[in-house]
PyMOL commands that place a pseudoatom at each C-alpha (Angstrom):
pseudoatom trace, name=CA, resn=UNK, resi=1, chain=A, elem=C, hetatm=0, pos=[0.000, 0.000, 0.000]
pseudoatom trace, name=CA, resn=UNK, resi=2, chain=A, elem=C, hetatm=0, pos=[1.032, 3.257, -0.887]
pseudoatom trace, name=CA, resn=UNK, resi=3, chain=A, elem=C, hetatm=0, pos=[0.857, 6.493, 1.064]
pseudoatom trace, name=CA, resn=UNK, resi=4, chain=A, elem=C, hetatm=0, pos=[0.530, 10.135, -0.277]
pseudoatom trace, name=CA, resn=UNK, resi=5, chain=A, elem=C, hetatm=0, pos=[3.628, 11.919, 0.174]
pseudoatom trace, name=CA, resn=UNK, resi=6, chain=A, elem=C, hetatm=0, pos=[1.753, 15.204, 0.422]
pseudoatom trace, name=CA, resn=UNK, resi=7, chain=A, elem=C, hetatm=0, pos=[2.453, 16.024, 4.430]
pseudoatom trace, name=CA, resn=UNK, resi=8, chain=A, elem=C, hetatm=0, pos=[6.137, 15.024, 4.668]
pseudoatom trace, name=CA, resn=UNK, resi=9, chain=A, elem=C, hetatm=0, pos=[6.842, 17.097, 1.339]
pseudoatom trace, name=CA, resn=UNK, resi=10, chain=A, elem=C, hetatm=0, pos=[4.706, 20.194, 2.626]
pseudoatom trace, name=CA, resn=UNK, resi=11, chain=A, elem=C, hetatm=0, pos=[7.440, 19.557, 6.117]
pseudoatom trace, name=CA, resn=UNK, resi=12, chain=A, elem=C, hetatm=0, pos=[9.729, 19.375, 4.301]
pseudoatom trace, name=CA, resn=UNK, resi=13, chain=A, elem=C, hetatm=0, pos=[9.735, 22.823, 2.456]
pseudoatom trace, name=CA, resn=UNK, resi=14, chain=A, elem=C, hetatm=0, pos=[8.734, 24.958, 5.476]
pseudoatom trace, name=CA, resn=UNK, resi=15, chain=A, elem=C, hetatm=0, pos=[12.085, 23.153, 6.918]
pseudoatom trace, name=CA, resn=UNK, resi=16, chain=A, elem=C, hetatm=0, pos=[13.842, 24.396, 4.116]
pseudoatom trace, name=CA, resn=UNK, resi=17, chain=A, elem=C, hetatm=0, pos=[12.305, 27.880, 4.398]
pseudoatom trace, name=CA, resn=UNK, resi=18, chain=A, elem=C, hetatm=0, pos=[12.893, 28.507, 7.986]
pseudoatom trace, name=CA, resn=UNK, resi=19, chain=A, elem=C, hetatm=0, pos=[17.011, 27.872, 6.655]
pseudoatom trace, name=CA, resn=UNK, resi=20, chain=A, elem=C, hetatm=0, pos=[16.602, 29.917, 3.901]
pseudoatom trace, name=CA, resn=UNK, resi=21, chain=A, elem=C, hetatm=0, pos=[15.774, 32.637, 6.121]
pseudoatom trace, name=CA, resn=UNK, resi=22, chain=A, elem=C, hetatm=0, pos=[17.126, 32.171, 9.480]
pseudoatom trace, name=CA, resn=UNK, resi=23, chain=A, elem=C, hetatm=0, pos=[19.974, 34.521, 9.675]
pseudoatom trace, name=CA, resn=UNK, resi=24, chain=A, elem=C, hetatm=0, pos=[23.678, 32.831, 10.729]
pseudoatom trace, name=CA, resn=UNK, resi=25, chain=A, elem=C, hetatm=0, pos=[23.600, 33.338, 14.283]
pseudoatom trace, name=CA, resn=UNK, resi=26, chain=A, elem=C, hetatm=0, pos=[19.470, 31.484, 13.783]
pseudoatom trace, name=CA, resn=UNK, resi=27, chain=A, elem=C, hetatm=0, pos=[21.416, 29.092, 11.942]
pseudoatom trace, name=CA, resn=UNK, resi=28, chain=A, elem=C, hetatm=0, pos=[23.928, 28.347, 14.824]
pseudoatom trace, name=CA, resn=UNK, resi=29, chain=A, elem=C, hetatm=0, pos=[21.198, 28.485, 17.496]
pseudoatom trace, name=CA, resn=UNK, resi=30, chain=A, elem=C, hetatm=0, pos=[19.449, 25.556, 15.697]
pseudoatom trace, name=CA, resn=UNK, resi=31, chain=A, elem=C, hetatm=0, pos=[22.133, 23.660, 14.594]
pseudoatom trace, name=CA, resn=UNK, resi=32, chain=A, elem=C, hetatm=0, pos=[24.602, 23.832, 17.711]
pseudoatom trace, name=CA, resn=UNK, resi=33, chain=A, elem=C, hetatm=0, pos=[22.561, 24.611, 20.523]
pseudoatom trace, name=CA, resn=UNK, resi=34, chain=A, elem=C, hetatm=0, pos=[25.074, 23.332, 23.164]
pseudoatom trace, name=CA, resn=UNK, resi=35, chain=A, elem=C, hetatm=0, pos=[28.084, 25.136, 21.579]
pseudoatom trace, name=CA, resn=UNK, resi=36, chain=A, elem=C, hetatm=0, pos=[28.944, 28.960, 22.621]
pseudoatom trace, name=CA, resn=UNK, resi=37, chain=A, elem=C, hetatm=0, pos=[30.165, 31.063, 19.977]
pseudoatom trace, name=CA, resn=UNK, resi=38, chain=A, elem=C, hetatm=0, pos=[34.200, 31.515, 20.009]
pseudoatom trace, name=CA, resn=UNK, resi=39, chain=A, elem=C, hetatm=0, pos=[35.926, 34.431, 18.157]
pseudoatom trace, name=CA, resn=UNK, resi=40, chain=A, elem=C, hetatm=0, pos=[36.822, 32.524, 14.766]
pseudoatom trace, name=CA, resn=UNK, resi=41, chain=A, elem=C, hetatm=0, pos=[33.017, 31.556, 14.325]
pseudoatom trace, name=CA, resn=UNK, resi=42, chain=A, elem=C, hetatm=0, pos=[31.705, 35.197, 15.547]
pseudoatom trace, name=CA, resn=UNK, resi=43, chain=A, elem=C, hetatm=0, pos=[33.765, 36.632, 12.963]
pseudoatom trace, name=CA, resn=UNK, resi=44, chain=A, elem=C, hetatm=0, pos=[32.962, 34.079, 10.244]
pseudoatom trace, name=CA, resn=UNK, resi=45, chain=A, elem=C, hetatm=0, pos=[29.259, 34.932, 10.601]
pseudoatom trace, name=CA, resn=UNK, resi=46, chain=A, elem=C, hetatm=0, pos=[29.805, 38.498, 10.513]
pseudoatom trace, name=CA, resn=UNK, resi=47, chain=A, elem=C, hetatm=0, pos=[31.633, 38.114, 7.015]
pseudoatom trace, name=CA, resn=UNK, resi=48, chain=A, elem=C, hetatm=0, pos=[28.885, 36.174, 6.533]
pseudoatom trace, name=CA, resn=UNK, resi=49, chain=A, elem=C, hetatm=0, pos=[25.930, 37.997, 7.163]
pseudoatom trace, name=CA, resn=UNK, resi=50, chain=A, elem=C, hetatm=0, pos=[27.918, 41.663, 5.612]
pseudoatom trace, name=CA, resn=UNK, resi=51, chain=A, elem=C, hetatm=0, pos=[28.191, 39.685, 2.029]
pseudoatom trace, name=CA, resn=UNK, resi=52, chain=A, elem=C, hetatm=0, pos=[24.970, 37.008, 1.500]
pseudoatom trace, name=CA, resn=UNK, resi=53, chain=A, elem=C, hetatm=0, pos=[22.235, 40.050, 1.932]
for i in range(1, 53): cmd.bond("trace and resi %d" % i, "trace and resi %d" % (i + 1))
show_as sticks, trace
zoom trace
């Protein structure tokens, strides 16, 4: 039996939405909750963030 694949694919794009537009520090937050930000990584987002928007 086969099941529609409707739901998962409709979870599946918010998902991808939400990382589309989370900004780099969002993108930390969700991705590396337990980890604190060190210098190296606080100034790769800022290059980050100053050249993708």
């Amino acid at each position: 039996m086969r099941t529609s694949t409707g739901p998962r694919r409709r979870e599946l794009l918010q998902a991808l939405g939400i990382f589309q537009r989370a900004t780099p520090d969002q993108l930390w937050k969700l991705t590396r909750p337990d980890n604190r930000h060190d210098k190296l990584t606080r100034d790769n987002l800022l290059v980050w963030r100053t050249t993708s928007w």
